[in-house]
TORVEXMI-508078 format. One record per residue: residue in one letter; x, y, z of N, C-alpha, C in turn; residue number from 0. Coordinates in Angstrom, 2 decimals. Layout:
N
PT migu     n_x     n_y     n_z    ca_x    ca_y    ca_z     c_x     c_y     c_z torpa
PT    a       X       Y       Z       X       Y       Z       X       Y       Z   NUM
...
END
This chain:
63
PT migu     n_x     n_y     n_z    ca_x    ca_y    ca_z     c_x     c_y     c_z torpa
PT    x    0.83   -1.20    0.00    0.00    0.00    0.00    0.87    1.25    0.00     0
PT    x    1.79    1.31    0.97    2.72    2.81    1.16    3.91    2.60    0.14     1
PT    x    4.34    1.46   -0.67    5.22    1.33   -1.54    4.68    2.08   -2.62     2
PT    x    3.52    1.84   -3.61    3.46    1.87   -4.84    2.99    3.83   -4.21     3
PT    x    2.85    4.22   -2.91    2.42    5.66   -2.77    3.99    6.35   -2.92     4
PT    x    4.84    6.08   -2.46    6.08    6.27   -1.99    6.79    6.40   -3.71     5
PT    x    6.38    5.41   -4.67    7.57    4.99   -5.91    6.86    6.46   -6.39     6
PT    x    5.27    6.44   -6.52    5.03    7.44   -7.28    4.92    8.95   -6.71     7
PT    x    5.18    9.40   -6.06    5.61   10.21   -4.90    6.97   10.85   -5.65     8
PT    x    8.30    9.83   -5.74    9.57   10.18   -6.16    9.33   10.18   -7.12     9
PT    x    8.51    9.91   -8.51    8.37    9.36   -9.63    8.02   11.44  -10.09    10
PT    x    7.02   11.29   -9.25    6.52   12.77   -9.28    7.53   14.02   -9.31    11
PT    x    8.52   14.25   -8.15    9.54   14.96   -7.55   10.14   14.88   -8.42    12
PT    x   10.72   13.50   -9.34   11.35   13.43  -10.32   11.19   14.47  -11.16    13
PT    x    9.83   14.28  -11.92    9.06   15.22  -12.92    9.44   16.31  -12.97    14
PT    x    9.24   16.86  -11.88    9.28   18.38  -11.37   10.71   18.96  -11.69    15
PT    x   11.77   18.20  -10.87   12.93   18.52  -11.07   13.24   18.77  -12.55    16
PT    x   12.90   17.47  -13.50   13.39   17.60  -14.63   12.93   19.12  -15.17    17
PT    x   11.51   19.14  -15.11   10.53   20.39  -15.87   11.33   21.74  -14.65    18
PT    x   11.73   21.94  -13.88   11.96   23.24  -13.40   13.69   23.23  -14.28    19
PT    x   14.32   22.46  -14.35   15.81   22.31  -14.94   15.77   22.58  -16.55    20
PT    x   14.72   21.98  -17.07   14.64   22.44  -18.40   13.72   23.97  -18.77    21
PT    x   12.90   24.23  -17.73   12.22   25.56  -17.56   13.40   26.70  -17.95    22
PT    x   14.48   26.47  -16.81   15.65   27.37  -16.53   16.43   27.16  -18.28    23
PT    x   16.66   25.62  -18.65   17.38   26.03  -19.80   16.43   26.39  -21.27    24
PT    x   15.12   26.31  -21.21   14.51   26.56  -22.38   14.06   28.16  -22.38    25
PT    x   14.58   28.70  -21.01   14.77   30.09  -21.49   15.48   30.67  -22.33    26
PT    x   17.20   29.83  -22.00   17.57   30.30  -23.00   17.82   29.72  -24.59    27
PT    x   17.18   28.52  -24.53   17.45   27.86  -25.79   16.05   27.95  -26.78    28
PT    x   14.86   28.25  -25.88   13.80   28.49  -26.28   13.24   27.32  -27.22    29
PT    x   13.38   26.32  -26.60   13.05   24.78  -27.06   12.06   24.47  -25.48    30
PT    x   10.51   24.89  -26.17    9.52   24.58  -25.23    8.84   23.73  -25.97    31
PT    x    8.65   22.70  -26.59    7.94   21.86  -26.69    8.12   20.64  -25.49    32
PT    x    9.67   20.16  -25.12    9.84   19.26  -24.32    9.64   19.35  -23.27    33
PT    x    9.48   20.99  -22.67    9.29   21.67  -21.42    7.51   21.38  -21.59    34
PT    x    6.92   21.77  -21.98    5.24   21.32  -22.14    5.34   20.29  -21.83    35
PT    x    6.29   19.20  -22.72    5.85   17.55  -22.61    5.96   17.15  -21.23    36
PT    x    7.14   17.68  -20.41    7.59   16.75  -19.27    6.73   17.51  -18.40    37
PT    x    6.05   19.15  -18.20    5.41   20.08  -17.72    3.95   19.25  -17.21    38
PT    x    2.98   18.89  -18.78    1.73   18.26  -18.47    2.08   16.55  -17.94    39
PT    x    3.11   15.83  -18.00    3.39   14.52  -17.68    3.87   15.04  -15.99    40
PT    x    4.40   16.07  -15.65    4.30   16.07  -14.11    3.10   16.13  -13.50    41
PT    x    2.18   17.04  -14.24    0.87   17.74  -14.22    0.42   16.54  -13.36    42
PT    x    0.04   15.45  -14.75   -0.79   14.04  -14.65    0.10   13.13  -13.80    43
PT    x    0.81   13.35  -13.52    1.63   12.29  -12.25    1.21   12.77  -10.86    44
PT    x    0.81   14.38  -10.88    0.93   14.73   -9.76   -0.97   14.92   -9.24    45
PT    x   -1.69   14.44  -10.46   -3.00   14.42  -10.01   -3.02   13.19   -9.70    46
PT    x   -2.76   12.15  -10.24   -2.84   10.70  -10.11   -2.48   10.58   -8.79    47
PT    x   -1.55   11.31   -8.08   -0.75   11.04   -7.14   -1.73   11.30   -6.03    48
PT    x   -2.57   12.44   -6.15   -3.39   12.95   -5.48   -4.34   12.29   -5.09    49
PT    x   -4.94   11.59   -6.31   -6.17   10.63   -6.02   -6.09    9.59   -5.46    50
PT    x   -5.07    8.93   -5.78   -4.08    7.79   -4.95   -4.60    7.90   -3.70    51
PT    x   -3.64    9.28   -3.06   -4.21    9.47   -2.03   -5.43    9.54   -1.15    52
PT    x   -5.82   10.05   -1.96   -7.46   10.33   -1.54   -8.16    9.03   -1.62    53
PT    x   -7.74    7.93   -2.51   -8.84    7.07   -2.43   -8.19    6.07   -1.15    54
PT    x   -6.64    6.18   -1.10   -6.62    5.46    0.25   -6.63    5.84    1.80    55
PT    x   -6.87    7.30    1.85   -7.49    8.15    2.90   -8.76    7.53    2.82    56
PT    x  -10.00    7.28    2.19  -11.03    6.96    2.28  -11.22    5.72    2.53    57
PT    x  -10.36    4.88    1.82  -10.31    3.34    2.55  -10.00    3.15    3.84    58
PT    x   -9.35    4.28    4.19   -8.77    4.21    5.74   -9.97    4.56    6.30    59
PT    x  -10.02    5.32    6.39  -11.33    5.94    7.04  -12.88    5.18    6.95    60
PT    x  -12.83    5.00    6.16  -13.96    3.90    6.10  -13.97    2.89    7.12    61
PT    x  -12.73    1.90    7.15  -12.20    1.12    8.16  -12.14    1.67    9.21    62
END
């Protein structure tokens, strides 16, 4: 249960890092398409991540 929360958790942080590192260099290279790509793929990692949560807050709680 706290494993597959935990992989995608770092999986997420990952994301981010990459998209704030290429943010900084597609300022100056002005190559934003890959910055979008990895941008909305953190996006959707980091809602997924959310719901994750939420649906096993509610299993808990339920219990």
């Amino acid at each position: 249960m706290y494993n597959s929360m935990f992989i995608s958790a770092i999986i997420s942080m990952i994301l981010w890092i990459l998209v704030s590192n290429n943010l900084m260099s597609a300022s100056k290279t002005k190559s934003k398409g890959l910055v979008y790509t990895l941008f909305s793929a953190s996006v959707i990692s980091t809602v997924f991540l959310l719901v994750f949560i939420f649906r096993k807050l509610q299993l808990f709680l339920n219990l």
